[in-house]
Every structure is written in C-alpha cells, then in structure tokens.
DONU-326566 format. One record per residue: z, x, y of N, C-alpha, C in turn; residue in one letter; residue number from 1. Coordinates in pm, 1 decimal, decimal comma, always signed. Layout:
N
rec n.c3 Z&n.c1 X&n.c2 Y&ca.c3 Z&ca.c1 X&ca.c2 Y&c.c3 Z&c.c1 X&c.c2 Y&r a&k NUM
...
END
This chain:
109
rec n.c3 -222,3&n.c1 -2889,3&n.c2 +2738,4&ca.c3 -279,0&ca.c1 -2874,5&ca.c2 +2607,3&c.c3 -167,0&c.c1 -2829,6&c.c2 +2514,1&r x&k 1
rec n.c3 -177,0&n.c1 -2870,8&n.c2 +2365,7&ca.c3 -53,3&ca.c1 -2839,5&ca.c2 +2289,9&c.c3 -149,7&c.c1 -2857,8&c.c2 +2158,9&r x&k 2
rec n.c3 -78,0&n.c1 -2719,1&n.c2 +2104,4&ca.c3 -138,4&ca.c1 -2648,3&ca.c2 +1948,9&c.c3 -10,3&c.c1 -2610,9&c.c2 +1888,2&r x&k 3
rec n.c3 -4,0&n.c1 -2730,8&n.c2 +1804,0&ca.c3 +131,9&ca.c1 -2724,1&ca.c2 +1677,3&c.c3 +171,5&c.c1 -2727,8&c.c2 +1713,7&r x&k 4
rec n.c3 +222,3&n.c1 -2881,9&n.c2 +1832,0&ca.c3 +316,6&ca.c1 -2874,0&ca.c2 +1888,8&c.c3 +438,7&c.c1 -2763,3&c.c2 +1990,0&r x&k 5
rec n.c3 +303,5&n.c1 -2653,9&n.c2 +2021,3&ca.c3 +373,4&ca.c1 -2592,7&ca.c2 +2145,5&c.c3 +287,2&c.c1 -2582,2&c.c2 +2242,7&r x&k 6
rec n.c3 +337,2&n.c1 -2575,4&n.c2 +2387,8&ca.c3 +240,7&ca.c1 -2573,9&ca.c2 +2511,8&c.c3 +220,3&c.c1 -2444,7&c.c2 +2529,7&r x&k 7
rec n.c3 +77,4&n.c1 -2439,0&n.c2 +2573,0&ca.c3 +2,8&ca.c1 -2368,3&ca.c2 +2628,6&c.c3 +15,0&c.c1 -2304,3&c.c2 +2756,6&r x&k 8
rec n.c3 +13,6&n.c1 -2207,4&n.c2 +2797,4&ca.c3 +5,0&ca.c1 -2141,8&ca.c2 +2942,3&c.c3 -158,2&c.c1 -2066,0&c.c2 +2974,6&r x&k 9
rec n.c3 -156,6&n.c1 -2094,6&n.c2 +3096,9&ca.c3 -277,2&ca.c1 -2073,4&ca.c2 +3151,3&c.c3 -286,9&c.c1 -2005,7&c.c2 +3307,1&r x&k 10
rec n.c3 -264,6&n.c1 -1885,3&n.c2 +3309,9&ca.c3 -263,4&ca.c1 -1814,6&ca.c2 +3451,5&c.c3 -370,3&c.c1 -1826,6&c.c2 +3520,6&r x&k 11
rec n.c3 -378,6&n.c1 -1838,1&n.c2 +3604,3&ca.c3 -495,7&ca.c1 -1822,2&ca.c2 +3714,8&c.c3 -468,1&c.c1 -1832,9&c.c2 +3855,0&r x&k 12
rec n.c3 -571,2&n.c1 -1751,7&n.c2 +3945,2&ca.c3 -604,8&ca.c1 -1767,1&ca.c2 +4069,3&c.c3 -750,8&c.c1 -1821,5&c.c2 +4116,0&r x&k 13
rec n.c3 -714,0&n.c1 -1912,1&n.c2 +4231,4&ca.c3 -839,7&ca.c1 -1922,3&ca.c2 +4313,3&c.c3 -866,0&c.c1 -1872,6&c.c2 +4404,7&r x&k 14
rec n.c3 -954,1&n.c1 -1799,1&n.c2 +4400,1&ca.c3 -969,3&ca.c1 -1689,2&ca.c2 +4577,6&c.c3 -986,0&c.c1 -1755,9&c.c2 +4708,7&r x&k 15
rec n.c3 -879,9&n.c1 -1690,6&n.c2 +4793,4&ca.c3 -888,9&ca.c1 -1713,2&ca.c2 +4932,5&c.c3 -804,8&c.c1 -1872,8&c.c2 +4894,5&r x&k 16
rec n.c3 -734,6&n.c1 -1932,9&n.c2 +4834,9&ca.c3 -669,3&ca.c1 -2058,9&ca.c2 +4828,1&c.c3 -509,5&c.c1 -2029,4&c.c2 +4785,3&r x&k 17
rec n.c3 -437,0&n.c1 -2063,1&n.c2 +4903,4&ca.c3 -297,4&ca.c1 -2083,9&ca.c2 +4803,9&c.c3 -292,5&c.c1 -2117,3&c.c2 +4696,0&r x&k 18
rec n.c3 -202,6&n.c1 -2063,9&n.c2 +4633,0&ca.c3 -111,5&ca.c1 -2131,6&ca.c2 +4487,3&c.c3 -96,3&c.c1 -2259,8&c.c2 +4534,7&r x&k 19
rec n.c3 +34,5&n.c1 -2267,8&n.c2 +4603,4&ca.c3 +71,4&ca.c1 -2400,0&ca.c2 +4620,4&c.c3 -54,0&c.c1 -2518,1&c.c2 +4677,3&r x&k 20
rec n.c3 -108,0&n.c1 -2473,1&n.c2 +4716,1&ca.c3 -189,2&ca.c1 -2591,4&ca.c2 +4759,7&c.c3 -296,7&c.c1 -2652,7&c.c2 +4622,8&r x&k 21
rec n.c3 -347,7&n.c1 -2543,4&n.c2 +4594,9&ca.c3 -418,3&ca.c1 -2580,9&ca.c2 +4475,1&c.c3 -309,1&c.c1 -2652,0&c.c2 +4346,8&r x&k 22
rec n.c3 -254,1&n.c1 -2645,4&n.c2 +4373,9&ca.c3 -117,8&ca.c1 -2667,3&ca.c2 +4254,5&c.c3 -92,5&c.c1 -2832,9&c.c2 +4286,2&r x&k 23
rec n.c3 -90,3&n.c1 -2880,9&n.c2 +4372,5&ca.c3 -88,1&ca.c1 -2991,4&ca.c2 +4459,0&c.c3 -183,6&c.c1 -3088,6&c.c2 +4446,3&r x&k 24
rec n.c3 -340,6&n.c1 -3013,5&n.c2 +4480,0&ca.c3 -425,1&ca.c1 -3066,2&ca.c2 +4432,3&c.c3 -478,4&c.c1 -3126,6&c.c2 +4303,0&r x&k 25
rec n.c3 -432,7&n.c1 -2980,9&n.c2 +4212,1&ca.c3 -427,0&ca.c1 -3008,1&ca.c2 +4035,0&c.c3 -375,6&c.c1 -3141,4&c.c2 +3996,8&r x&k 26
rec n.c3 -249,6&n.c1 -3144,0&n.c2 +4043,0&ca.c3 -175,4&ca.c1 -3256,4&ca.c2 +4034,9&c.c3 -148,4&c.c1 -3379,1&c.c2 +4127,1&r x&k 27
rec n.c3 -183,7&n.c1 -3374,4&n.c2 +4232,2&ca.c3 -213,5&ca.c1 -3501,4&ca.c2 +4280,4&c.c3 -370,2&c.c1 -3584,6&c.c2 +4241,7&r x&k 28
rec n.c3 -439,9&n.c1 -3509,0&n.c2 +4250,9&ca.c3 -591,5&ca.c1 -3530,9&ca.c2 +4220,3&c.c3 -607,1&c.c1 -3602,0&c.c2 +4068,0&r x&k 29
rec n.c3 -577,9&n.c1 -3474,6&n.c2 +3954,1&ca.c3 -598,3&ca.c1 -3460,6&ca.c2 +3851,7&c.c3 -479,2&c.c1 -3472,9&c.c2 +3782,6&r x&k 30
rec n.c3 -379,6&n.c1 -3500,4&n.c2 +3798,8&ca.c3 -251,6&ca.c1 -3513,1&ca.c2 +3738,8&c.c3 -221,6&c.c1 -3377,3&c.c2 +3605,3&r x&k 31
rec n.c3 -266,1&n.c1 -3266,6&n.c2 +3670,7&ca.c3 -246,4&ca.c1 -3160,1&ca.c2 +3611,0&c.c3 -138,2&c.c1 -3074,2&c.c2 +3644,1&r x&k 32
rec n.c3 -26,8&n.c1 -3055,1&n.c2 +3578,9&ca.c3 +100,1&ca.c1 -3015,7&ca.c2 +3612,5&c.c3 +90,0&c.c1 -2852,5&c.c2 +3628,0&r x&k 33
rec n.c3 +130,2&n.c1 -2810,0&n.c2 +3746,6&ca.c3 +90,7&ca.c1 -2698,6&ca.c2 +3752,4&c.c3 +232,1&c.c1 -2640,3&c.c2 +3832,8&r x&k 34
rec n.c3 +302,8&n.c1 -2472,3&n.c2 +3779,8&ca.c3 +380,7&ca.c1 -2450,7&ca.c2 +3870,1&c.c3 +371,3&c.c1 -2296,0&c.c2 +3966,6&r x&k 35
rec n.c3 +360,6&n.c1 -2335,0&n.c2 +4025,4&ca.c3 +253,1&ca.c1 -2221,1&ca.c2 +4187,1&c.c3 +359,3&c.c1 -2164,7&c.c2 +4205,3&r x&k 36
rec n.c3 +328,9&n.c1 -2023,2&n.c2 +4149,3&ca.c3 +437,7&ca.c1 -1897,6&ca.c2 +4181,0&c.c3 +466,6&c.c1 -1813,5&c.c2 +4069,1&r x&k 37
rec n.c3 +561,7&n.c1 -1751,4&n.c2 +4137,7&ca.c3 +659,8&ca.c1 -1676,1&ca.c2 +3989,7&c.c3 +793,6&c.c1 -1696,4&c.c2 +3987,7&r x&k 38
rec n.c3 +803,7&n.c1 -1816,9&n.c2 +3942,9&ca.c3 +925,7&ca.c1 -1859,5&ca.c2 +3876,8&c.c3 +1001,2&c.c1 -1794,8&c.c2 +3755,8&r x&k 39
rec n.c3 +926,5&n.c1 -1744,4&n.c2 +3622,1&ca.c3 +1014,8&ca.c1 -1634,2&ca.c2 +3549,1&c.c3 +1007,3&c.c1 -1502,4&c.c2 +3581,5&r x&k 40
rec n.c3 +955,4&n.c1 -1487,1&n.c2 +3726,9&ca.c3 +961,7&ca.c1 -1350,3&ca.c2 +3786,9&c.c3 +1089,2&c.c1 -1338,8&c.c2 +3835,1&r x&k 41
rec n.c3 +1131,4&n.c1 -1470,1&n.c2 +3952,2&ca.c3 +1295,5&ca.c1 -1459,8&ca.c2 +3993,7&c.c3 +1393,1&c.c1 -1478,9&c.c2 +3913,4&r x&k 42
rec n.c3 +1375,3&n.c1 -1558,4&n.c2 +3804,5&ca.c3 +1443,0&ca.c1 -1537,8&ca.c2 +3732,7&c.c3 +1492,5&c.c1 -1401,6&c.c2 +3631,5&r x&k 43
rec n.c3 +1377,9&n.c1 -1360,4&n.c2 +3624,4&ca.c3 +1371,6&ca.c1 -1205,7&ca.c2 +3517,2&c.c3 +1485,8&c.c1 -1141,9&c.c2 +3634,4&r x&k 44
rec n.c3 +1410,7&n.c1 -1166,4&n.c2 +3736,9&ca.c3 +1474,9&ca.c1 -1035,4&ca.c2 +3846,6&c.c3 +1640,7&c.c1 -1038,5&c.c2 +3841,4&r x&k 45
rec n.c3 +1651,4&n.c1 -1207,0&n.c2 +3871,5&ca.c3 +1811,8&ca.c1 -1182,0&ca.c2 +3898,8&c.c3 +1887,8&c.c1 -1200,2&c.c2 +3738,4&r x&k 46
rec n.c3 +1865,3&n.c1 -1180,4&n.c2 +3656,1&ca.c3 +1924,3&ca.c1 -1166,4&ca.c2 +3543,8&c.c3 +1913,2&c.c1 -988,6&c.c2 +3492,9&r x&k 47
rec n.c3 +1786,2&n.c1 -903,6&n.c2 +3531,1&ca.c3 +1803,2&ca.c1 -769,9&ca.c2 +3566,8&c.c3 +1948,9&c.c1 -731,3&c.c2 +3656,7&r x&k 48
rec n.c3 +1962,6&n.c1 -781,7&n.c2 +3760,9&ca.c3 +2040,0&ca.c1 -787,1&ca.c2 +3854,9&c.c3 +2202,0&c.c1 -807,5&c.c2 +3822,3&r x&k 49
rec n.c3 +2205,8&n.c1 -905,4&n.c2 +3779,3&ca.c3 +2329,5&ca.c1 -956,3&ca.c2 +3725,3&c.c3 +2343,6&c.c1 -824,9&c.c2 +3631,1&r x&k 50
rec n.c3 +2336,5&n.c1 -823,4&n.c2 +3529,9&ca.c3 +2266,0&ca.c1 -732,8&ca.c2 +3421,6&c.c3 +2367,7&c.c1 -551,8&c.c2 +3477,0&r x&k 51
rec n.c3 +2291,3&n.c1 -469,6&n.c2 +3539,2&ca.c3 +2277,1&ca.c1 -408,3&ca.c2 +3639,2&c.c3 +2453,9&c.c1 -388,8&c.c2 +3715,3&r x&k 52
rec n.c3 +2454,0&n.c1 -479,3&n.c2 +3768,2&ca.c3 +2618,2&ca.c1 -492,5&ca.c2 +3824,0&c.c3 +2748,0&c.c1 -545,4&c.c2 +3725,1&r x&k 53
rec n.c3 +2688,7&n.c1 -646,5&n.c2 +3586,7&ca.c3 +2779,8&ca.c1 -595,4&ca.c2 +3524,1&c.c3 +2797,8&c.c1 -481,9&c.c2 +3455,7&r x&k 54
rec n.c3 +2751,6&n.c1 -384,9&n.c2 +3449,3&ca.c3 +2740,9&ca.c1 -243,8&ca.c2 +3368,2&c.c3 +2789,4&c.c1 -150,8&c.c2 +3516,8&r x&k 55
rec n.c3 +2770,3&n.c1 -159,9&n.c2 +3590,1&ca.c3 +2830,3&ca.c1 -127,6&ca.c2 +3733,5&c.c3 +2725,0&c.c1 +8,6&c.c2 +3772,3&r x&k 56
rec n.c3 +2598,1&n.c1 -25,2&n.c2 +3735,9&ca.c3 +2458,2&ca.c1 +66,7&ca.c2 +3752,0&c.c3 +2368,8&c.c1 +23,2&c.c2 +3830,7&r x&k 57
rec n.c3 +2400,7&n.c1 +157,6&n.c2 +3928,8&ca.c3 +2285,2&ca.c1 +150,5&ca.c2 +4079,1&c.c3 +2147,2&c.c1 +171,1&c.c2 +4076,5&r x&k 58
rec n.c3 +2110,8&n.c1 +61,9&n.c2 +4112,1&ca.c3 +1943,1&ca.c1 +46,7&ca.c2 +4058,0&c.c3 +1871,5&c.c1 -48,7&c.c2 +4153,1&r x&k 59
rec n.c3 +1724,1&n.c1 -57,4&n.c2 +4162,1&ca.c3 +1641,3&ca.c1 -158,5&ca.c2 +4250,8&c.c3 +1528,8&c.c1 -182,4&c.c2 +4178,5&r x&k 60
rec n.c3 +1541,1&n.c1 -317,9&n.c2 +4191,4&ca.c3 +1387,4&ca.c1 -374,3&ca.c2 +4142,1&c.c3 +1285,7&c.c1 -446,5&c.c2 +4272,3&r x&k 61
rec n.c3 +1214,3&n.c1 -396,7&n.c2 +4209,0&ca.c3 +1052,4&ca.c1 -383,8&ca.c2 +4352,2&c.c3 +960,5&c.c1 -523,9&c.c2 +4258,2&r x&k 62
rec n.c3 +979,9&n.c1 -590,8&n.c2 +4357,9&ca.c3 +872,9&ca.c1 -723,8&ca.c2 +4310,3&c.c3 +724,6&c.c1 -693,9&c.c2 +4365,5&r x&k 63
rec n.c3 +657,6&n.c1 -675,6&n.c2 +4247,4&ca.c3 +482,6&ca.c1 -629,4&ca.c2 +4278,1&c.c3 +417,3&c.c1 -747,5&c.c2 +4254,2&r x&k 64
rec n.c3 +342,9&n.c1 -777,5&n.c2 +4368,8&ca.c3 +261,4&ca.c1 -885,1&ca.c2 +4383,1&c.c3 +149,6&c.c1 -838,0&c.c2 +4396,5&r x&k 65
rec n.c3 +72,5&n.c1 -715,2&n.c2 +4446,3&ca.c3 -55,1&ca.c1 -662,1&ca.c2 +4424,9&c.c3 -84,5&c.c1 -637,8&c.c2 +4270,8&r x&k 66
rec n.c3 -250,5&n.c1 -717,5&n.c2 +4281,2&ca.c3 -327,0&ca.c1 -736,8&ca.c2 +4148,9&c.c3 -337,6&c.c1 -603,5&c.c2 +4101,7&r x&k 67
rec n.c3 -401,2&n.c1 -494,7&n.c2 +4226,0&ca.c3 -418,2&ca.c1 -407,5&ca.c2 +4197,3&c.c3 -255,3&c.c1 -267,4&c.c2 +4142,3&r x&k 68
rec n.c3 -219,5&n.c1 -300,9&n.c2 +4200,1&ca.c3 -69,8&ca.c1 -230,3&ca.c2 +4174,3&c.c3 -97,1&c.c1 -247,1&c.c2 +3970,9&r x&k 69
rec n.c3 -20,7&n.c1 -394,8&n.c2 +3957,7&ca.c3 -14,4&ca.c1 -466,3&ca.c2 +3872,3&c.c3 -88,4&c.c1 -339,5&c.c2 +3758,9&r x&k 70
rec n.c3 -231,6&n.c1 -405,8&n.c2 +3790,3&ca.c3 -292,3&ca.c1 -347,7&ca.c2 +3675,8&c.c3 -320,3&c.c1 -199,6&c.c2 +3660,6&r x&k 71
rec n.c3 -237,0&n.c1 -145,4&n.c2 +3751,6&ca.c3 -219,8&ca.c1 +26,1&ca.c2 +3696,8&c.c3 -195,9&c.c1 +50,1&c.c2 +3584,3&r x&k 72
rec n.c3 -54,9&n.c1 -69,4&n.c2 +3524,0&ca.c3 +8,6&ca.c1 -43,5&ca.c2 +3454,1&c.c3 -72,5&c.c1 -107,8&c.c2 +3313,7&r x&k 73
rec n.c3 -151,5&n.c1 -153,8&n.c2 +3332,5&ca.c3 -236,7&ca.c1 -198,6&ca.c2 +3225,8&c.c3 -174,5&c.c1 -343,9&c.c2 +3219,4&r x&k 74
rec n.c3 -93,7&n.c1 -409,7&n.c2 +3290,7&ca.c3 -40,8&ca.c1 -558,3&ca.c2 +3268,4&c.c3 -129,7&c.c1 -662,9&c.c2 +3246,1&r x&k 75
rec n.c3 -69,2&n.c1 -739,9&n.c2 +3175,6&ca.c3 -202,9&ca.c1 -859,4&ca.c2 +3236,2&c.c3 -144,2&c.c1 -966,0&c.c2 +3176,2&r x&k 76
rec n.c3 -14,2&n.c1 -954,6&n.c2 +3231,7&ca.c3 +66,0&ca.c1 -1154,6&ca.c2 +3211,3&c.c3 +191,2&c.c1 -1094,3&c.c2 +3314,3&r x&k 77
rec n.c3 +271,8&n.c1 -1230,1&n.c2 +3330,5&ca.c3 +383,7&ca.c1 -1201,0&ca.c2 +3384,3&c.c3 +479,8&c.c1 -1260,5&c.c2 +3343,5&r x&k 78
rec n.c3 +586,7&n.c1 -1238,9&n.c2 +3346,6&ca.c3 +711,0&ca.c1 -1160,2&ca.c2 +3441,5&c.c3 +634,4&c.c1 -1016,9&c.c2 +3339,2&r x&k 79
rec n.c3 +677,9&n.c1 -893,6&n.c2 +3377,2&ca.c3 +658,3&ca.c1 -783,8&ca.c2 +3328,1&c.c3 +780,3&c.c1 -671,3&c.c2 +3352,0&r x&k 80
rec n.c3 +833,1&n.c1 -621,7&n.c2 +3282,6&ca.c3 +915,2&ca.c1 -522,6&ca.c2 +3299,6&c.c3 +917,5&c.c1 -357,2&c.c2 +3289,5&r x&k 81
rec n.c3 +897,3&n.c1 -302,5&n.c2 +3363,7&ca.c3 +877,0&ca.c1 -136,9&ca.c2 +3370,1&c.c3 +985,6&c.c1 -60,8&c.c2 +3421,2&r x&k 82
rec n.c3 +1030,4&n.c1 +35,0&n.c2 +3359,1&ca.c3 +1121,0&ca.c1 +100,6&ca.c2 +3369,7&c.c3 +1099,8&c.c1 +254,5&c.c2 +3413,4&r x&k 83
rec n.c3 +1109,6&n.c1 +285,6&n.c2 +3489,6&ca.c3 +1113,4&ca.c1 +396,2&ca.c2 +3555,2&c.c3 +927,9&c.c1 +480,2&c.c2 +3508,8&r x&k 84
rec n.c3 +859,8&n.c1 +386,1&n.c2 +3551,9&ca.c3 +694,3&ca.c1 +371,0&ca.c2 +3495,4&c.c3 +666,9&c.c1 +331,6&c.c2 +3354,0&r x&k 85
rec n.c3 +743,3&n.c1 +314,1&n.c2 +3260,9&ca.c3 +723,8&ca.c1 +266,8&ca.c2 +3133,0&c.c3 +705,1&c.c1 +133,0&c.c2 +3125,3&r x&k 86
rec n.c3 +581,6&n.c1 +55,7&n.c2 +3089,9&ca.c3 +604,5&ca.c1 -88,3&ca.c2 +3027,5&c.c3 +700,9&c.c1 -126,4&c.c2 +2945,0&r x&k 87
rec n.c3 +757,7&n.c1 -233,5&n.c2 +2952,3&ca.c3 +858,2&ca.c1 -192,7&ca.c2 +2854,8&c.c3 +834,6&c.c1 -351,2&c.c2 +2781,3&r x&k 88
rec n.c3 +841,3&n.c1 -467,1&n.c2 +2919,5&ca.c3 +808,1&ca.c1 -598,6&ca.c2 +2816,9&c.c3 +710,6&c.c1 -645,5&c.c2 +2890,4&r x&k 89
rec n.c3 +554,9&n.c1 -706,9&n.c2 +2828,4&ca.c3 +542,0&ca.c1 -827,7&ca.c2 +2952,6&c.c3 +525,0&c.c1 -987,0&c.c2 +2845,5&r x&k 90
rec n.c3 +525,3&n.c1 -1078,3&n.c2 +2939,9&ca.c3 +494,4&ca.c1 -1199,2&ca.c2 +2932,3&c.c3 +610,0&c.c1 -1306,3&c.c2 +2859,6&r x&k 91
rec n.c3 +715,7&n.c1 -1246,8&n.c2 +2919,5&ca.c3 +838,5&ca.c1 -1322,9&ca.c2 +2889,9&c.c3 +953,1&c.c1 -1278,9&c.c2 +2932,5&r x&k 92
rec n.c3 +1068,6&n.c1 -1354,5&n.c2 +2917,5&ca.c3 +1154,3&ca.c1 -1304,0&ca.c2 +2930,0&c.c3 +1294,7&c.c1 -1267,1&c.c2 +2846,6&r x&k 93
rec n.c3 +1275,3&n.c1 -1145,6&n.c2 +2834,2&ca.c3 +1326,0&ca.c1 -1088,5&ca.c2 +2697,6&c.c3 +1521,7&c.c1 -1161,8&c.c2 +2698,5&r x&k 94
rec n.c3 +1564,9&n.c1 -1132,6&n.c2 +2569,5&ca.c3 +1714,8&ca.c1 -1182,6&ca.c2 +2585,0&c.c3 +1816,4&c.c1 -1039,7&c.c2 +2659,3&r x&k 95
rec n.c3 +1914,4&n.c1 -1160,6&n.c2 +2701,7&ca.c3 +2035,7&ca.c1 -1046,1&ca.c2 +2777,8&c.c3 +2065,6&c.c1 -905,8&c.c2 +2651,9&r x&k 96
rec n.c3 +2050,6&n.c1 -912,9&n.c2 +2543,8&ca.c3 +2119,9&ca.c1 -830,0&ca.c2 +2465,0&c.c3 +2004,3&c.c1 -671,5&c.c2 +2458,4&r x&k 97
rec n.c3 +1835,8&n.c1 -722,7&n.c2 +2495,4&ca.c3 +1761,4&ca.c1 -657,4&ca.c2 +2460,9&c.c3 +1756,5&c.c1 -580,0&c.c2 +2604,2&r x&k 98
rec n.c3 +1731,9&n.c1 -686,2&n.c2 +2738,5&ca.c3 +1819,6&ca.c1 -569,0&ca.c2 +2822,6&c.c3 +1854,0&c.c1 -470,9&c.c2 +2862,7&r x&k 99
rec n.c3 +2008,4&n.c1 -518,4&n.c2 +2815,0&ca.c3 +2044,4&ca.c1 -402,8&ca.c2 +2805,3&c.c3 +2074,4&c.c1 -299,6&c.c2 +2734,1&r x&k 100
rec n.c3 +1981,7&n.c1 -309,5&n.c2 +2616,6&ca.c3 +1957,8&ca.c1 -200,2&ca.c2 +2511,4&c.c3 +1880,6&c.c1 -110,6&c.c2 +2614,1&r x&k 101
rec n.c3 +1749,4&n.c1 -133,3&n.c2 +2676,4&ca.c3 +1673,8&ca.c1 -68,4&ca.c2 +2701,7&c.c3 +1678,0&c.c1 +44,0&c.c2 +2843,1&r x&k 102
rec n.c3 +1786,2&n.c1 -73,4&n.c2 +2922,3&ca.c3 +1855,4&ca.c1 -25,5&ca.c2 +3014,7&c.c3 +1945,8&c.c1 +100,2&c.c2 +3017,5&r x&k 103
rec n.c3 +2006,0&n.c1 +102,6&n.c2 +2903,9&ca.c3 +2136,2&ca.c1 +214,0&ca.c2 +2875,1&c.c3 +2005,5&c.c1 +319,6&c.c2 +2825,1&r x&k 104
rec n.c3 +1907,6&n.c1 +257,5&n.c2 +2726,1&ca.c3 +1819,2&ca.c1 +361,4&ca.c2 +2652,6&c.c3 +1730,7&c.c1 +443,3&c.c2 +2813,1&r x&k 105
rec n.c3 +1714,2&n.c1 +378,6&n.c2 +2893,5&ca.c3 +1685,2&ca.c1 +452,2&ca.c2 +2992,5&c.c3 +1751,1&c.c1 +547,3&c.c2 +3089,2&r x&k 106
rec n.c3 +1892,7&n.c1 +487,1&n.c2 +3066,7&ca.c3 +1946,4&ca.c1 +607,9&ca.c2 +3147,7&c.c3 +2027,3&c.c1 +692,1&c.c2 +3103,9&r x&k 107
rec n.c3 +2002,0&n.c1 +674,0&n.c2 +2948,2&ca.c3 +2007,9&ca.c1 +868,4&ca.c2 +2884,2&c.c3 +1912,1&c.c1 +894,3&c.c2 +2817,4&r x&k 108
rec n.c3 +1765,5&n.c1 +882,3&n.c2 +2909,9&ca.c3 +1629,4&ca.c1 +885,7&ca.c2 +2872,0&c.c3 +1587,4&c.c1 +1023,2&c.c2 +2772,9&r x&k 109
END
C-alpha cells in the first residue's frame, strides 16, 4: 500500500506460526511481499557496534525478542533503542551522528 507516494509498514504476528513461513505463504500464495524478521534490528545493532569500537567504549547490546520484555518499556515498533533503561529511539534507525550524541550523552549521564 502507498500514501503520497511512500510505503507503508505493517508489523504483525501470527500465533503459534513462524515468521518465515507465513512470509512465504504471503508471498507465494498472495504475492504479498513480506520480510520475516528483524532486519533493521541487525542492522541497528551492528552500526551501535561499529559505533561503540570506534569511540573505543566497552559496552553490550542484548537483543530482546520477548513481547513481554519489549513492552516493559512501553515499545511498540521496532528496531528500538534503550540506553541504560531509557527509551531513547524507536521505529527507525536513527543517523550515525545522532548516535553518538546520545551515546557520549550517556556516559557522562
């Protein structure tokens, strides 16, 4: 679907059904393009990462896949970024420069 010419995103789960399989189905069946996973999750991560080692700062990021985890934090899109329990971004992925603004702003909190 596309409104003014930009696409739409649409999260969802089906219970008790893989991603990937249903994703498969979408699109073999229904020719509904679908991509099963978190793809700007690994990406967020290893650009944190990169990020992180060029500043030469010892740190770990914990990939949360529980719904329930998740919505402690009040989330409700993804990639999401929290910083030492602070939300800090969700539902994108912010630029290298913002980062590491927030990064340095955290560790002379």
């Amino acid at each position: 679907m596309y409104v003014d010419g930009k696409g739409s995103l649409i999260t969802f789960n089906v219970k008790d059904l893989p991603c990937k399989l249903v994703a498969e189905v979408l699109n073999d069946k229904y020719g509904i393009g679908v991509r099963a996973g978190s793809y700007c999750v690994y990406e967020f991560s290893r650009k944190i990462m990169n990020i992180l080692s060029e500043l030469n700062i010892q740190g770990d990021i914990e990939h949360v896949r529980d719904i329930r985890e998740i919505g402690k934090y009040g989330v409700m899109g993804t990639p999401a970024l929290i910083i030492n329990g602070v939300v800090i971004a969700v539902g994108n992925v912010p630029p290298k420069t913002k980062l590491i603004e927030w990064i340095k702003e955290a560790l002379n909190g």
